[in-house]
C-alpha positions in Angstrom: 12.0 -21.1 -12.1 14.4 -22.9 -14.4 12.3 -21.4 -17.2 13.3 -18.2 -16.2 16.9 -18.9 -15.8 16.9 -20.2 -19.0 15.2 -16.9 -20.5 17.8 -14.9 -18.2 20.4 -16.8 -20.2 19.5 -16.2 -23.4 18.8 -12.0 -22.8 22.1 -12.2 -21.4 23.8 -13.9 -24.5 21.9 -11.8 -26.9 22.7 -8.3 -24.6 26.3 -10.1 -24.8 26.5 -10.1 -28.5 25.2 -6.2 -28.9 27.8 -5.1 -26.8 30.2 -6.7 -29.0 28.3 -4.6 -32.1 28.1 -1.6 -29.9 31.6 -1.6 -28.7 30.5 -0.8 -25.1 33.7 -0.6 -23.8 35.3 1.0 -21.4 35.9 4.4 -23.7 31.8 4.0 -24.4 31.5 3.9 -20.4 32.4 7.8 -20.3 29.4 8.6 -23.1 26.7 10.2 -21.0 23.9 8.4 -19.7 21.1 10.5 -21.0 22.9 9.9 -25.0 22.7 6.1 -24.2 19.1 6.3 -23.8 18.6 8.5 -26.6 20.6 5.6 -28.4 18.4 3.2 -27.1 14.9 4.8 -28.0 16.0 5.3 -31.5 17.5 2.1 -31.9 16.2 -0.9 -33.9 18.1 -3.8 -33.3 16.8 -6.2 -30.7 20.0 -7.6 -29.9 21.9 -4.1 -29.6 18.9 -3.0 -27.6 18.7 -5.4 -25.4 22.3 -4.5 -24.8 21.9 -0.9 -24.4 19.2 -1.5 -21.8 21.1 -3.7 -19.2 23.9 -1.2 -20.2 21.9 2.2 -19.0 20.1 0.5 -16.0 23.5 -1.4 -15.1 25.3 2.5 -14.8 22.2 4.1 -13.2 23.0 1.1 -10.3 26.5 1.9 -9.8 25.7 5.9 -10.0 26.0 7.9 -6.6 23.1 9.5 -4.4 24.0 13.0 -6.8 24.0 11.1 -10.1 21.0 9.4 -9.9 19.1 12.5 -8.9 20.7 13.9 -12.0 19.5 11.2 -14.4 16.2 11.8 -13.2 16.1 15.4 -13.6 17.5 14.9 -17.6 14.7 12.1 -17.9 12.7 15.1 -16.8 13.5 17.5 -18.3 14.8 16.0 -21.7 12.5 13.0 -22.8 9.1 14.6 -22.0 6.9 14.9 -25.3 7.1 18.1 -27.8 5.1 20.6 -27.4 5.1 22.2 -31.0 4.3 18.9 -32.0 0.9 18.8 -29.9 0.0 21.9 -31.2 0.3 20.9 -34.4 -1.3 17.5 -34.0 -4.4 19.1 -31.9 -4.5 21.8 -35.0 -4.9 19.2 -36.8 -7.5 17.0 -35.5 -10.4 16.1 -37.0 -13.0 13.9 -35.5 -13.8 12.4 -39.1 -10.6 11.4 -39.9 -9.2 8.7 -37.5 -5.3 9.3 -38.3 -5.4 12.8 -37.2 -6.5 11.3 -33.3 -3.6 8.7 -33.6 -0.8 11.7 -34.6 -2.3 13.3 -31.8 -2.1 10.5 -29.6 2.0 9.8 -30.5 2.5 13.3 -29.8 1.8 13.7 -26.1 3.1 9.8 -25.4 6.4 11.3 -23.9 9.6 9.6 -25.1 10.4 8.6 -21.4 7.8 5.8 -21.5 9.0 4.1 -25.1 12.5 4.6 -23.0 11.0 2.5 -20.3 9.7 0.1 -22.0 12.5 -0.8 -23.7 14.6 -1.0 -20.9 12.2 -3.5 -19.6 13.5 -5.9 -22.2 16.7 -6.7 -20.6 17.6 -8.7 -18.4 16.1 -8.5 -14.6 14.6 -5.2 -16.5 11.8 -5.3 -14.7 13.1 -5.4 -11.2 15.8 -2.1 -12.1 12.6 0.0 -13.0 10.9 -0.3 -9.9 14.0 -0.1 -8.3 14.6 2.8 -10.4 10.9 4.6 -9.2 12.1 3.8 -5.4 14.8 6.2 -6.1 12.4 8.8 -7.8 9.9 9.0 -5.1 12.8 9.6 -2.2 13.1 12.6 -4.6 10.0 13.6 -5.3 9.3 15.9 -2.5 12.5 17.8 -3.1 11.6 17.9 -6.8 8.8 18.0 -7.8 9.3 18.3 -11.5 9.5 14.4 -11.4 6.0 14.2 -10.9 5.7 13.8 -14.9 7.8 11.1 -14.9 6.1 9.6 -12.2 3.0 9.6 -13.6 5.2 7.4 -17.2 6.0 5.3 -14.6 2.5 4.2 -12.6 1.1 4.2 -16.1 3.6 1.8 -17.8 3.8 -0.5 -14.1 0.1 -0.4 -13.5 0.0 -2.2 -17.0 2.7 -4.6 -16.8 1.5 -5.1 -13.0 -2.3 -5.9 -14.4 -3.9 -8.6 -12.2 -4.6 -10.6 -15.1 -0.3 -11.0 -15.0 0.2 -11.9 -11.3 -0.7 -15.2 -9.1 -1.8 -15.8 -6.0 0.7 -17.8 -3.9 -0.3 -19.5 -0.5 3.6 -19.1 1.5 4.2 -21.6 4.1 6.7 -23.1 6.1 7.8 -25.2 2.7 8.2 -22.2 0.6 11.5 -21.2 -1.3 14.2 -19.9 1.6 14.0 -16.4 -0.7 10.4 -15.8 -0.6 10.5 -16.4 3.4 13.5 -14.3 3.9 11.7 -11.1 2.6 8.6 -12.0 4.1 10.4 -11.4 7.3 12.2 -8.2 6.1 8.9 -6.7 4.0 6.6 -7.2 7.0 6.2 -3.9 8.8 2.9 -4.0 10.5 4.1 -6.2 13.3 7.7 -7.0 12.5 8.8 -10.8 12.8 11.8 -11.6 15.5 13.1 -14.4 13.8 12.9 -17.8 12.1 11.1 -19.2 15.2 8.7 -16.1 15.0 8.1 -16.5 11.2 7.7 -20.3 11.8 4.2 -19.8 14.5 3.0 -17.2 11.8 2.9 -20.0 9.0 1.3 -22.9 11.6 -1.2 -25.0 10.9 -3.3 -22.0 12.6 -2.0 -19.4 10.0 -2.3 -18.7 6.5 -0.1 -16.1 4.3 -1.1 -15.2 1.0 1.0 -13.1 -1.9 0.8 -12.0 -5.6 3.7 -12.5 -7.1 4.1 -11.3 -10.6 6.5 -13.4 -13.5 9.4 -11.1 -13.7 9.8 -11.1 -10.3 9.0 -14.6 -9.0 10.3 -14.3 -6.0 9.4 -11.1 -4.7 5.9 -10.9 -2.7 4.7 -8.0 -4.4 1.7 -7.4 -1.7 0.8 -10.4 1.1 -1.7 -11.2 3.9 -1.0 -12.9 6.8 -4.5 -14.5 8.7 -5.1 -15.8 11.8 -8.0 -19.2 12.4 -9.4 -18.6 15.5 -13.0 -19.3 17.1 -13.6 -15.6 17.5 -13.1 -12.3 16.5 -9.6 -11.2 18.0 -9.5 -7.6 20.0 -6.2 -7.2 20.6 -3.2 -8.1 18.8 -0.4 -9.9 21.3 -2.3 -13.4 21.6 -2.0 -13.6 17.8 1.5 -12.5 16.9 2.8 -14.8 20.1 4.8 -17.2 19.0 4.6 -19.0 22.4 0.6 -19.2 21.5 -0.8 -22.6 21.5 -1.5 -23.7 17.8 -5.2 -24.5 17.5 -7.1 -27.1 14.9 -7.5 -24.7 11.9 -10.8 -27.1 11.5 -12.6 -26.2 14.7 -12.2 -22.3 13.7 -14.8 -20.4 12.6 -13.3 -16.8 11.9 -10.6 -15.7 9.6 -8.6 -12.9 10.9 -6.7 -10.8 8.4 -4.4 -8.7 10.8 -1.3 -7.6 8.2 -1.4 -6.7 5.0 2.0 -5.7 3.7 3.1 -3.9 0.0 6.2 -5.1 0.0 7.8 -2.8 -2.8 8.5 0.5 -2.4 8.7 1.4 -6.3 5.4 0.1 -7.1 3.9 2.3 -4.3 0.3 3.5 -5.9 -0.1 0.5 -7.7 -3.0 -1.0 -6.0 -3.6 -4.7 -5.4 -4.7 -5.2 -1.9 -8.2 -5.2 -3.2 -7.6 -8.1 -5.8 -5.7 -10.2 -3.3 -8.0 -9.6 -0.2 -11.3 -11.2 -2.5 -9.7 -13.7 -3.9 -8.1 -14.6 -0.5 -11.2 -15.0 1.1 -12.5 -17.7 -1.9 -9.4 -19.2 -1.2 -10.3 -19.4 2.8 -13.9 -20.2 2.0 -13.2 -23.1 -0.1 -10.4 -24.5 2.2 -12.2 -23.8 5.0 -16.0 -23.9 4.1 -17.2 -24.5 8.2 -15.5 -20.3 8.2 -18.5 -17.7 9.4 -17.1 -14.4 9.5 -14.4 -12.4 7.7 -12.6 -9.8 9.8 -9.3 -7.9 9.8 -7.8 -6.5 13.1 -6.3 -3.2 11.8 -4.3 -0.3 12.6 -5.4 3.0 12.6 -2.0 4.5 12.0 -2.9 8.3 12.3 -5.1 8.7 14.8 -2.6 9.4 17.2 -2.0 12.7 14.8 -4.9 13.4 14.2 -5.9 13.6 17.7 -3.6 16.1 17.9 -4.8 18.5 15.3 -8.2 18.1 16.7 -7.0 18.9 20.1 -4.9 21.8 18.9 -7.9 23.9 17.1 -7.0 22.7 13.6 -10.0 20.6 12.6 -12.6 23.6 11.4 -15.7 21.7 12.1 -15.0 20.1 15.3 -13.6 23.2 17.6 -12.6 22.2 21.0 -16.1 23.3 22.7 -17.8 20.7 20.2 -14.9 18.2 20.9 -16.2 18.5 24.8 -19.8 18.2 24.1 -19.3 15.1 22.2 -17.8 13.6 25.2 -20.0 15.1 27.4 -21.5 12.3 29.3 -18.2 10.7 30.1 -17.2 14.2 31.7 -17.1 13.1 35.3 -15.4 10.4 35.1 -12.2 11.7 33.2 -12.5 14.7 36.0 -12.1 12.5 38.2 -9.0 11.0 36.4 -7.5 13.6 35.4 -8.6 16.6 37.7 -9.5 18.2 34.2 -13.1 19.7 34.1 -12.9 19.7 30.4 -13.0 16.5 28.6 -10.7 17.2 25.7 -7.8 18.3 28.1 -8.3 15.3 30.5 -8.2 12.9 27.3 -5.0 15.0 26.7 -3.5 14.9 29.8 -4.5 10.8 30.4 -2.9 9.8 27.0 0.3 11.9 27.8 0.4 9.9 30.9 0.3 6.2 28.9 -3.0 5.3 30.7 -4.4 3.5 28.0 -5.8 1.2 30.4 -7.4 3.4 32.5 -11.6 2.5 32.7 -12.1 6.8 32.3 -10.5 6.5 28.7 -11.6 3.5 27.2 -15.1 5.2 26.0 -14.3 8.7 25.3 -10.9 7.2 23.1 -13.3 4.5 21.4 -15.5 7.7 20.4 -13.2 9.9 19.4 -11.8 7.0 16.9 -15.2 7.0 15.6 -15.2 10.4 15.2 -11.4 10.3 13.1 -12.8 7.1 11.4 -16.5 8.1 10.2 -16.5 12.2 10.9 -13.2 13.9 9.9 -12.1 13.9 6.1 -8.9 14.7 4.3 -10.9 15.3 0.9 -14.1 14.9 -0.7 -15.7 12.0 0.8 -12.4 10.3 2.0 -11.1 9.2 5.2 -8.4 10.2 7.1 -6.6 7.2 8.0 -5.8 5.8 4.6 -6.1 2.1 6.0 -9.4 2.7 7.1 -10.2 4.2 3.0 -8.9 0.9 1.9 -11.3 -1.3 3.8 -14.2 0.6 3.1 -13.6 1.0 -0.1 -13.4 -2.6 -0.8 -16.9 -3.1 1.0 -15.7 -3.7 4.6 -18.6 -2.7 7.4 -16.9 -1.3 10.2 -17.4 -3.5 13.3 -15.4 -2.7 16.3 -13.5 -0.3 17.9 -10.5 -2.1 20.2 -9.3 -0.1 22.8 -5.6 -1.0 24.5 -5.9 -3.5 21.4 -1.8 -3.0 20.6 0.2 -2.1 23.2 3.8 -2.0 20.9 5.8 1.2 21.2 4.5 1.7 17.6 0.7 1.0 18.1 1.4 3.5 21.0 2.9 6.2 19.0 0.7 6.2 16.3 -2.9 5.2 17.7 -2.7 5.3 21.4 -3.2 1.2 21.1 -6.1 1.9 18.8 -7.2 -1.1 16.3 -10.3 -1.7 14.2 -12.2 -5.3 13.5 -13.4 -4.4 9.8 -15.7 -7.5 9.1 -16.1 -8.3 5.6 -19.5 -10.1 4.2 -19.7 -11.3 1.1 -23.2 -10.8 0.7 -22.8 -6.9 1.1 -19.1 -6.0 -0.1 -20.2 -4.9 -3.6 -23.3 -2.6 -2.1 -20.7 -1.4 1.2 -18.9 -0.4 -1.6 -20.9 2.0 -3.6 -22.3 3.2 -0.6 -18.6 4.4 0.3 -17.2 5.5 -3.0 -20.9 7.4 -4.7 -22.1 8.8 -1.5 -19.0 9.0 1.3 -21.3 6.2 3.7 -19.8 4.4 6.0 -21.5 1.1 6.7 -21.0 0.1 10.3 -22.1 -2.7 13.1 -25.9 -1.7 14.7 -23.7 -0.8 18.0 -21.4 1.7 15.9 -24.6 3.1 14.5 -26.2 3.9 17.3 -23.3 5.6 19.1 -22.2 7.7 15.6 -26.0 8.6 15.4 -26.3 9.8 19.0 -23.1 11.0 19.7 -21.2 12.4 16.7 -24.6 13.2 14.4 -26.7 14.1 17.6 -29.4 11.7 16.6 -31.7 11.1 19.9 
């Protein structure tokens, strides 16, 4: 840290002493903000361009809601690469003569990303670009020109946001007041209470895990948080408790990974759950060599929608009469429920009603996550719950399907108390995976198997 400090210093002394050369003063201050960063990408001194860049990202800060939106649009519509130039740099390409590919190449490299990068040398640069891309993507929908300089800006992050640059950081109890602060404001799978609430997540029965990246040493860029129990956990409450008994993290035999968090907004598409999930669980196994199994306890965050599209006719492939027929053996039971002779509308109407609990639901729900989980697709090959894509693409098998599993006002909204045991072996991860991302396979537990099979498929 005082390394940094020290570095901060020093940009800040150098950025000092351009300003003086530049004459940023406050008659500079009214020079438009797209001229300064014309300035900056034609500039050559170091010192004045260190200055210009803590000057440009220091005015974007203190713009308003309209202003920034207008920055973005000139960065848009002003620093994209020249066309005639590609034209003239494909004309003249010519596979047998290297320099022609490298003209070509410095043509389409827009100006924007030599723009960000040099921005990125000033002081606490770093952090103002992905501050920066928060902004853009709240805009993005309403403008969707700024997808070009979106795509400059997951190019130039997913570079300086390479794994090789970021470290894995056990947090704990004994960890810098900063880091547990936003812990506590990042998480948003199952929101911490309070110091006391933070303080039973990092027991002796607890482990949390983040990358952290050097220009931003204090920011959790993604973390875990695991639970070290002597089972596989169904249901959520027992381990986010904080009046649960701490167990002896020696006599466990299962790591639970139950919230994964990206903590960042601006490096949103920047993957590193992947990385941090692998080499979590060397860390585990190596701390913890007596550990058996591997499994997360997950949310399945759009079921609850997509139960309603498939309930509403929207799903092409699974029509209501095929929804009912799926579910046909469990017909009685939710008639007797519901008083609903079909078993998609007495699903319906027992889910309206909160009856989660209910012994007639519990099958036909567990099913019908199945079915969103291993049947329904928002593209080629992929899932549609994007959480459930992440585990399987990383080699996960899918295990277990908890009904009633989280009973928060959230895991009720958005998965009727749905949550998933994804059980991770290290022995089959890399094969789990191709199966997913070459062929669309879902790997799942024998007892999954044999209910997608006979069920969904119609296997018998």
């Amino acid at each position: 840290m005082a390394g940094v400090t020290w570095l901060e210093r020093v940009l800040n002394t150098v950025a000092d002493r351009g300003r003086e050369i530049l004459g940023l003063g406050e008659d500079a201050a009214r020079e438009p903000l797209p001229e300064l960063c014309r300035r900056l990408v034609a500039g050559r001194g170091e010192a004045t361009n260190i200055a210009l860049a803590r000057e440009i990202l220091r005015r974007f800060d203190a713009l308003d809601a309209a202003g920034r939106t207008d920055f973005l649009l000139a960065l848009a519509d002003h620093f994209g690469p020249d066309s005639a130039a590609i034209r003239d740099a494909a004309a003249a390409f010519d596979s047998a003569r290297p320099e022609t590919l490298v003209r070509l190449l410095e043509a389409t490299e827009p100006p924007r990303q030599e723009l960000f990068r040099r921005l990125n040398m000033a002081p606490h640069g770093t952090a103002g670009l992905v501050a920066m891309r928060t902004e853009l993507l709240d805009r993005l929908a309403d403008h969707p020109q700024l997808s070009s300089v979106d795509a400059d800006f997951r190019h130039l992050l997913a570079s300086w946001f390479n794994r090789g640059f970021l470290r894995l950081q056990r947090i704990d109890w004994h960890s810098p007041a900063a880091v547990l602060e936003k812990i506590m404001r990042y998480e948003s799978v199952h929101p911490i209470a309070g110091w006391g609430d933070l303080q039973r997540r990092l027991a002796a029965d607890r482990r949390c895990f983040g990358f952290f990246h050097p220009a931003l040493p204090e920011e959790p860029l993604i973390f875990v948080e695991v639970a070290l129990t002597g089972e596989s956990a169904s249901e959520i409450a027992t381990l986010i408790d904080p009046a649960t008994p701490v167990a002896d993290p020696d006599a466990a035999d299962t790591a639970v990974f139950y919230s994964i968090n990206n903590a960042l907004v601006g490096l949103r598409g920047i993957s590193f759950g992947n990385f941090l999930l692998k080499q979590v669980l060397g860390e585990l196994a190596a701390e913890l060599p007596q550990l058996k199994q591997f499994v997360t306890l997950s949310p399945l965050p759009r079921f609850a929608a997509g139960l309603q599209a498939l309930f509403a006719g929207e799903i092409a492939d699974w029509p209501l009469l095929r929804v009912d027929a799926m579910l046909g053996d469990h017909q009685a039971a939710l008639a007797d429920a519901s008083g609903e002779a079909a078993p998609s509308a007495a699903v319906r109407q027992l889910l309206a009603q909160g009856r989660i609990d209910d012994p007639a639901l519990a099958g036909p729900l567990a099913r019908l996550a199945l079915l969103y989980i291993a049947a329904l697709r928002r593209g080629p090959g992929v899932c549609c719950d994007r959480v459930a894509a992440f585990h399987l693409a990383n080699g996960a098998i899918l295990e277990r399907i908890n009904v009633a599993a989280d009973r928060s006002d959230k895991g009720l909204a958005q998965s009727h108390g749905v949550m998933i045991n994804y059980r991770y072996d290290p022995d089959q991860v890399v094969a789990n995976h191709e199966a997913f991302v070459q062929d669309a396979r879902i790997v799942m537990s024998r007892t999954l198997r044999r209910e997608y099979d006979k069920h969904i498929v119609g296997k018998h």
